[in-house]
N, C-alpha and C positions, 0 to 999 in steps of 0.2 A: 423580463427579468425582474420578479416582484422581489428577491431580495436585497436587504444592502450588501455593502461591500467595503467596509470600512479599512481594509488593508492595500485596495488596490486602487491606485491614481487613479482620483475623480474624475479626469481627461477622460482614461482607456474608460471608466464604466459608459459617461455622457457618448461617447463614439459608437459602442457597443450597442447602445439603448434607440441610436438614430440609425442603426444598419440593421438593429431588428426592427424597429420601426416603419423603414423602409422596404424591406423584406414582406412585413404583414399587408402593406398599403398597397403591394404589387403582385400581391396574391402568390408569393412563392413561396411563403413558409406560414402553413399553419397554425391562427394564434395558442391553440398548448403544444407546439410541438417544443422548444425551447425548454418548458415545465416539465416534459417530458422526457427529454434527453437528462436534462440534471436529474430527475427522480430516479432518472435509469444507472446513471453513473453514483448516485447517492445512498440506494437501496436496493433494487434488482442485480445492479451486476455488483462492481468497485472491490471493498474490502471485504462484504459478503460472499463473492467467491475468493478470492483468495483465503479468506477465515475458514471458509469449507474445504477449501482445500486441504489448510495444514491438518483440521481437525479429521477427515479423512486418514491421513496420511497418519495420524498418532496412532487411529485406531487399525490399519492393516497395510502388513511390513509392505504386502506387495505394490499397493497404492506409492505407498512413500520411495518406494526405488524408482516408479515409473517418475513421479514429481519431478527428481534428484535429475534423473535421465533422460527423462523428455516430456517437462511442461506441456508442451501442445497438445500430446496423447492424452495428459493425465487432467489439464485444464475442461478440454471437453468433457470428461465426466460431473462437473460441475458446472456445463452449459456455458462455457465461454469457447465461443469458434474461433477458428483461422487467426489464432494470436501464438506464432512462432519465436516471438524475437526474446524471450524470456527462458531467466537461467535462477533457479531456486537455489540458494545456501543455505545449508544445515547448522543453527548454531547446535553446539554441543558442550559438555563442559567442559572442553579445553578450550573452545574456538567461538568468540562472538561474531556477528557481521552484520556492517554498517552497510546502509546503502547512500549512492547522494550521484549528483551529475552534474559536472565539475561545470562543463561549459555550458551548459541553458538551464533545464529543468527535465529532462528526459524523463518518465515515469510512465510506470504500466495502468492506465487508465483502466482496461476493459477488467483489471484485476484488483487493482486497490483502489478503484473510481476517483475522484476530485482529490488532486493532491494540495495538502497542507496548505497554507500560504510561506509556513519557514520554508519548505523546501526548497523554496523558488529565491530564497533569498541570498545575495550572496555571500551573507554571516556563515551564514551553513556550509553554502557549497563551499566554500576554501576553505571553512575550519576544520569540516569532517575526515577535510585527509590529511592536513598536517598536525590538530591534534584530535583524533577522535574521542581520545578516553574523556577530555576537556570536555565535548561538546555533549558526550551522553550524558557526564554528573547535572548537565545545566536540566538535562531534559530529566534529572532525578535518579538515574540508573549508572550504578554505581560497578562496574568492571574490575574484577579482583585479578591482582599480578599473575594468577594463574593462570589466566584464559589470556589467548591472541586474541587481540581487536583484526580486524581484517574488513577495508573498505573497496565497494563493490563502485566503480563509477559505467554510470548509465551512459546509453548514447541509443543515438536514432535507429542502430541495428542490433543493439543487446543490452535488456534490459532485465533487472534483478529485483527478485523478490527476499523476505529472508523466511525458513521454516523456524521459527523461536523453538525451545523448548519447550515440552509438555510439562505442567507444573505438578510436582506432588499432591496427592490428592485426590486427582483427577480422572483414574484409573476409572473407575467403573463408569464413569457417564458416556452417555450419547455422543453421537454427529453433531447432534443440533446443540446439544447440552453447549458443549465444547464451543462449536460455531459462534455462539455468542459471548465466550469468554476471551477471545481473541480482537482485540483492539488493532485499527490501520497502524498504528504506529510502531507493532512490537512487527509486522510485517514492511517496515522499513530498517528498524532493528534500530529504533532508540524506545524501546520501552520492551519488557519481558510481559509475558502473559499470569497473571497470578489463580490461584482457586479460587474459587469464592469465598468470605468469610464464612464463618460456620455462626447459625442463629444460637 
């Protein structure tokens, strides 16, 4: 574990550092496999399929029904296997959605990879659902009277993604275009997805 970890008790990191250390010394765990797991959770898999995902789904309706109706079908098309327990919400402009999980930290790794360090905290978790509208202006996204806020809580058997909205503008670009315009956090649904500025 060559990085730090300034948010998370120095106890659990020191613990952490002497069971992978112990691990390497008894030949059970391969010294890059650890660098490997996080580079997997941090750029191969994580929010990079799910960003594919929604970015799919903007570009062909039938993509985005399968998403709505059954993740697991439509995940695989994005190379994420045997990951069932996920439920996609649609913001729209009438309907925002938050996600959060109330009692641990439940969160869909193989699709938004390495969650936050907020999310895990439990400022968040009890804020999100008694005040949401509260807890997105902190995160700078600002929720007009219009639209319902509507929070999604995670658990060990179902677990929530959100599809943002596709931003104005955006119409003619790519998968990929798209893919990288899509931030982990507008896929937790405390930040929207913007266009790119124009040069």
């Amino acid at each position: 574990m060559g990085k730090n970890h300034p948010n998370v008790d120095p106890y659990v990191v020191s613990r952490v550092r002497a069971l992978e250390s112990l691990l390497l010394e008894q030949g059970i765990l391969a010294p890059d496999t650890v660098d490997r797991v996080v580079a997997r959770y941090e750029a191969d898999t994580g929010p990079l399929a799910g960003a594919r995902a929604v970015a799919r789904a903007w570009l062909n309706p039938d993509y985005k029904a399968l998403l709505l109706s059954d993740s697991h079908q439509a995940l695989k098309a994005v190379g994420v296997e045997s990951y069932d327990v996920l439920r996609v919400k649609e913001n729209t402009p009438t309907v925002h959605n938050l996600v959060v999980c109330t009692l641990c930290s439940c969160y869909p790794w193989p699709v938004l990879g390495l969650p936050p360090t907020w999310y895990k905290m439990p400022a968040y978790r009890s804020r999100a659902v008694i005040e949401p509208r509260a807890v997105l202006a902190e995160f700078g996204l600002e929720i007009g009277p219009e639209r319902e806020v509507r929070v999604w809580d995670s658990s060990a058997e179902l677990r929530y993604m959100v599809m943002p909205q596709q931003p104005a503008g955006t119409e003619g670009m790519t998968e990929e275009q798209l893919t990288a315009l899509i931030p982990r956090d507008a896929l937790i649904g405390v930040a929207e997805v913007r266009a790119p500025a124009l040069v």
